[in-house]
C-alpha positions in Angstrom: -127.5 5.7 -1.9 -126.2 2.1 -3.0 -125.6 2.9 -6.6 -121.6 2.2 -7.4 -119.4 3.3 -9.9 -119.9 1.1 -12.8 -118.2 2.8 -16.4 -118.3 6.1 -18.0 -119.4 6.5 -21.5 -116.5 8.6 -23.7 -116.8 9.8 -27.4 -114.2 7.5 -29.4 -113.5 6.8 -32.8 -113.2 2.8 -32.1 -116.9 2.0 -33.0 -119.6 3.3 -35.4 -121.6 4.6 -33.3 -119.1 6.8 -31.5 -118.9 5.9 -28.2 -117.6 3.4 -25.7 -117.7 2.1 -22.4 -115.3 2.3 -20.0 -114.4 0.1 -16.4 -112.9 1.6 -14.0 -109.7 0.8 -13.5 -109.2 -2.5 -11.6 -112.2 -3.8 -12.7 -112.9 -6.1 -15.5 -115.3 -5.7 -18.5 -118.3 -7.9 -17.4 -119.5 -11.0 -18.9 -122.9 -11.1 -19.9 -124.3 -11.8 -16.8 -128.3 -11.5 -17.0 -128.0 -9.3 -13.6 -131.5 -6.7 -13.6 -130.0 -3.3 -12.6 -131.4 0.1 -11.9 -128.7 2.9 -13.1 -128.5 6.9 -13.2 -126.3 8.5 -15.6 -124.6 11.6 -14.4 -121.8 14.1 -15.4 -118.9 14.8 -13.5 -120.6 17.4 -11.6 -122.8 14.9 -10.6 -125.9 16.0 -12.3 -128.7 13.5 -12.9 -128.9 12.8 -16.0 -130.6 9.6 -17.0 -133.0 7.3 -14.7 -132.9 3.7 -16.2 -133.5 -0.1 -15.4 -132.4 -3.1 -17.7 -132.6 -6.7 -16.9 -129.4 -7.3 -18.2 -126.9 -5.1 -17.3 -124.0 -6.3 -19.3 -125.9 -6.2 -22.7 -127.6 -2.7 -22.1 -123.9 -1.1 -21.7 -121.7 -3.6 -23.4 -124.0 -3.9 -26.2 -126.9 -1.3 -26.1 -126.2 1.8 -26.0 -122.3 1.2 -27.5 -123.9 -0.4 -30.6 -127.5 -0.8 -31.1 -129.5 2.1 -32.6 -132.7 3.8 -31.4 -133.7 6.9 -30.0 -133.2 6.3 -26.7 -129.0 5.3 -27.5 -129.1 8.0 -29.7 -129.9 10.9 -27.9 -127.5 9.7 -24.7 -124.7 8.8 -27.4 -125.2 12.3 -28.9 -125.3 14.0 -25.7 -121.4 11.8 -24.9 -120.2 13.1 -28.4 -121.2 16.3 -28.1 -121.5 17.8 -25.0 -119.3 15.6 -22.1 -118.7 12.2 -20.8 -121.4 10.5 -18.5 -121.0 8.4 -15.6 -122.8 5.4 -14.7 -123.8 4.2 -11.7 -125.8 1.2 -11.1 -127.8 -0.9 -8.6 -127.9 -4.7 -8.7 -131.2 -6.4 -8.2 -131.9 -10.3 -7.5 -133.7 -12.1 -9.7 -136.9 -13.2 -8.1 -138.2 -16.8 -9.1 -141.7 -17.8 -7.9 -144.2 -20.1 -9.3 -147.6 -18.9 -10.8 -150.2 -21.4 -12.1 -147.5 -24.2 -11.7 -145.1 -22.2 -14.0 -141.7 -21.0 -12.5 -141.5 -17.0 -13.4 -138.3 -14.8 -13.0 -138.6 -11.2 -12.9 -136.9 -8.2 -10.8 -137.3 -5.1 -8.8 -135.6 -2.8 -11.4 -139.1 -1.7 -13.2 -140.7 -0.5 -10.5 -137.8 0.9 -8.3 -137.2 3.2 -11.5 -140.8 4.5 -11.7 -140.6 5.3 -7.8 -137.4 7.2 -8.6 -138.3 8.8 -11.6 -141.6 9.9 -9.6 -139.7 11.3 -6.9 -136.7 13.1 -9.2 -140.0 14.9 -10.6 -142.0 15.6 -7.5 -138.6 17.5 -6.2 -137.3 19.1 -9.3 -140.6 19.6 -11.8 -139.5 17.5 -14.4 -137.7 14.2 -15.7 -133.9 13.8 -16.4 -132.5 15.8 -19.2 -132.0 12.2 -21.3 -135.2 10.6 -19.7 -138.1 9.9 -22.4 -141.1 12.4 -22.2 -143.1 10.1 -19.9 -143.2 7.6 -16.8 
């Protein structure tokens, strides 16, 4: 509930690492926009695939898991190559800015809103995500 259609990741030839990001149609390829996000990656059936949060949206799509290498981008970019396309659906969060010790401090929500729904996922189905890591 709130989470809309943001891209789908496809297998493609285009980049090194095999995969790319794609808009729906209509909407633009975002600038890098520093926006903190909660997102769940799904198949077309729908299946839950991935809890995540990033506080930058743009660069963790755009950039992350498109380019950048690690086990995390691996496994999902293996899992788009390989077995089907994923869809992504994300959550804006503000940026909170409050001042601690006379220092002005930005965080988000996204963090702990993913623990909550991680925690839940497993309390209902027995375990994380298929593409989760092994712990919360």
């Amino acid at each position: 509930m709130g989470f809309e259609l943001y891209a789908s990741m496809i297998p493609s030839d285009k980049y090194k690492q095999g995969i790319d990001i794609m808009y729906p149609s209509g909407h633009k390829q975002p600038k890098s926009d520093n926006q903190p996000a909660v997102y769940i990656l799904t198949n077309r059936e729908g299946k839950l695939l991935k809890i995540g949060e990033t506080q930058n949206l743009t660069s963790r799509f755009h950039k992350g898991y498109r380019c950048i290498s690690n086990s995390t981008n691996n496994k999902i970019r293996e899992y788009v190559k390989d077995v089907e396309n994923v869809w992504v659906y994300v959550l804006t969060l503000p940026i909170v800015t409050e001042k601690v010790l006379g220092y002005k401090c930005e965080t988000s929500y996204a963090k702990g809103l993913e623990k909550n729904l991680l925690n839940e996922f497993v309390e209902k189905v027995g375990n994380l995500p298929e593409l989760n890591a092994a712990k919360i």
